[in-house]
Every structure is written in structure tokens, then in C-alpha cells.
LUMFI-419099 format. One record per atom (N, C-alpha, C): residue number from 1; residue in one letter; atom name; y negated, z, x negated. Coordinates in steps of 0.02 Angstrom, whole numbers, plus 50000, padded with zeros to 5 digits. Layout:
# residues N
<NUM A CA <Y Z X>>
...
//
This chain:
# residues 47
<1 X N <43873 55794 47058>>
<1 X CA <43826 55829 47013>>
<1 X C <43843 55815 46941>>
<2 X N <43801 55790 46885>>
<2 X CA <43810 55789 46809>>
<2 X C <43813 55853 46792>>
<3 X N <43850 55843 46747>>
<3 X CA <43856 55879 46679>>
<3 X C <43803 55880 46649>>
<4 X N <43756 55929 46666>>
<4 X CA <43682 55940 46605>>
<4 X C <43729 56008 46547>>
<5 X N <43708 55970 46478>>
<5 X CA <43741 56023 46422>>
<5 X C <43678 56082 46423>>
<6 X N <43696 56137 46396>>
<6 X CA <43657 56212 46392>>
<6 X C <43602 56180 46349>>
<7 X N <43620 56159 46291>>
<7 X CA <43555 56118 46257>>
<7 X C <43515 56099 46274>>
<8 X N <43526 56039 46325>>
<8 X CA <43464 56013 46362>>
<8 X C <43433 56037 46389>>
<9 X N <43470 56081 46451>>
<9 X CA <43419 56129 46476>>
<9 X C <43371 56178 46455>>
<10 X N <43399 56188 46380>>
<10 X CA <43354 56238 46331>>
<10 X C <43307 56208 46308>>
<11 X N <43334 56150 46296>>
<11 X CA <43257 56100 46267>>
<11 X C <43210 56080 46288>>
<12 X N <43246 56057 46365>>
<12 X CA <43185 56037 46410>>
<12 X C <43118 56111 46425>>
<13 X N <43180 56162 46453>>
<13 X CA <43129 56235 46457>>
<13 X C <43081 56233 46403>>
<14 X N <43115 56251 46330>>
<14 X CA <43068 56257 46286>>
<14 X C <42994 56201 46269>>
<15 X N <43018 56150 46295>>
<15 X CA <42948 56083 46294>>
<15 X C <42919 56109 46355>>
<16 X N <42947 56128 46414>>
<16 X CA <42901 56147 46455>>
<16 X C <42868 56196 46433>>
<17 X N <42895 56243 46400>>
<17 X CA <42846 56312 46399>>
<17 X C <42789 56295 46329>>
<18 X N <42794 56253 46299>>
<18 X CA <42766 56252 46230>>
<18 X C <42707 56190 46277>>
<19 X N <42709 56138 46309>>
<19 X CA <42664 56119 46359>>
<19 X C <42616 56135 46353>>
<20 X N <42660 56194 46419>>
<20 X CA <42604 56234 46450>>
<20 X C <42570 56290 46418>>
<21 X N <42579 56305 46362>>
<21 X CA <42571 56354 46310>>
<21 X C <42505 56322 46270>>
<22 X N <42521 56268 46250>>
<22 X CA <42474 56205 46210>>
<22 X C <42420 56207 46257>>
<23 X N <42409 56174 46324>>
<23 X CA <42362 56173 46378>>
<23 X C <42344 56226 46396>>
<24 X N <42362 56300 46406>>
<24 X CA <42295 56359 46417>>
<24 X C <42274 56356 46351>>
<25 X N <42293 56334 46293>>
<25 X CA <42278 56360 46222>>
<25 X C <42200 56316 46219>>
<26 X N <42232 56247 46220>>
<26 X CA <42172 56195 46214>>
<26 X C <42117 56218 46280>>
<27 X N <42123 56237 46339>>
<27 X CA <42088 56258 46377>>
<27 X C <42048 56306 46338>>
<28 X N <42056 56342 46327>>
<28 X CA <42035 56398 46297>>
<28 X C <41992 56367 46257>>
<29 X N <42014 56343 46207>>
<29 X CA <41973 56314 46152>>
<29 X C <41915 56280 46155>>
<30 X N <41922 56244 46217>>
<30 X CA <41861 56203 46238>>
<30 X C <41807 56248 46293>>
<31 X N <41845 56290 46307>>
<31 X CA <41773 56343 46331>>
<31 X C <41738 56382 46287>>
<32 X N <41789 56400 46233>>
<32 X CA <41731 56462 46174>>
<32 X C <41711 56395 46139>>
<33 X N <41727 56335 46135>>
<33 X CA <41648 56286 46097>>
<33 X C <41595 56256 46141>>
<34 X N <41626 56268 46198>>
<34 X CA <41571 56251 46270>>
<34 X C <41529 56313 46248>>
<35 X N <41557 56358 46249>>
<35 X CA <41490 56413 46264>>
<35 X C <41448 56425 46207>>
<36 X N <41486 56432 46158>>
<36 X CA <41469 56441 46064>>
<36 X C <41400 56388 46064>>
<37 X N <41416 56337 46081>>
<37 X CA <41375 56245 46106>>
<37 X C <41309 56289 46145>>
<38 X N <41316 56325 46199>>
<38 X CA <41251 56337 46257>>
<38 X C <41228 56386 46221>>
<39 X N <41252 56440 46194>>
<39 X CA <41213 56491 46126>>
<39 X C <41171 56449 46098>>
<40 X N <41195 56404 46058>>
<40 X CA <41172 56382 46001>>
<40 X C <41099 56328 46028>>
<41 X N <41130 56299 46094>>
<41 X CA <41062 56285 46130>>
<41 X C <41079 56193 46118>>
<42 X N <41151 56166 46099>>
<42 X CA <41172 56135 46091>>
<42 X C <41221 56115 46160>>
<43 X N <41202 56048 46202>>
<43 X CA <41245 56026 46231>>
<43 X C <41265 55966 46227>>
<44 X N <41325 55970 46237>>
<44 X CA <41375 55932 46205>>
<44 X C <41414 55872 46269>>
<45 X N <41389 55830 46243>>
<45 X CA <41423 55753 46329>>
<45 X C <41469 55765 46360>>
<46 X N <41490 55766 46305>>
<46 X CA <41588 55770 46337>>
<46 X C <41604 55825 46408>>
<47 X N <41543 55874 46395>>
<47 X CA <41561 55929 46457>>
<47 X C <41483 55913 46517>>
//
């Protein structure tokens, strides 16, 4: 078994959680302009 230092493992966690933090965020983001978009009576390709 290696020697993983406390660091790494903190770093890696923290990129994981900032990730997955980033991706519900951007999720998010692209549904309130999806919908903001079908209000407005505006649809948009990309979706």
C-alpha cells in the first residue's frame, strides 16, 4: 500500500466536492434560463 500524504487526500476531496458543487450549480442554471426562455416564449436549440 502507498503512502498517500493528508494533503492529497484533502485536495483530491476538495476538487471532488467543488465538481460536484460546480455541476448541480451549472445544472441549475441551465434550467431557470430553460424556463425564463419558455416564459418569454423563446426557445432556445441547445435544449
Amino acid at each position: 500500500m502507498q503512502k498517500v500524504s493528508l494533503f492529497q487526500v484533502l485536495t483530491t476531496l476538495i476538487r471532488g466536492i467543488g465538481t460536484i458543487l460546480a455541476d448541480s450549480y451549472n445544472t441549475t442554471l441551465i434550467f431557470e434560463l430553460y424556463q425564463s426562455n419558455q416564459k418569454a416564449g423563446i426557445l432556445s436549440p441547445a435544449f
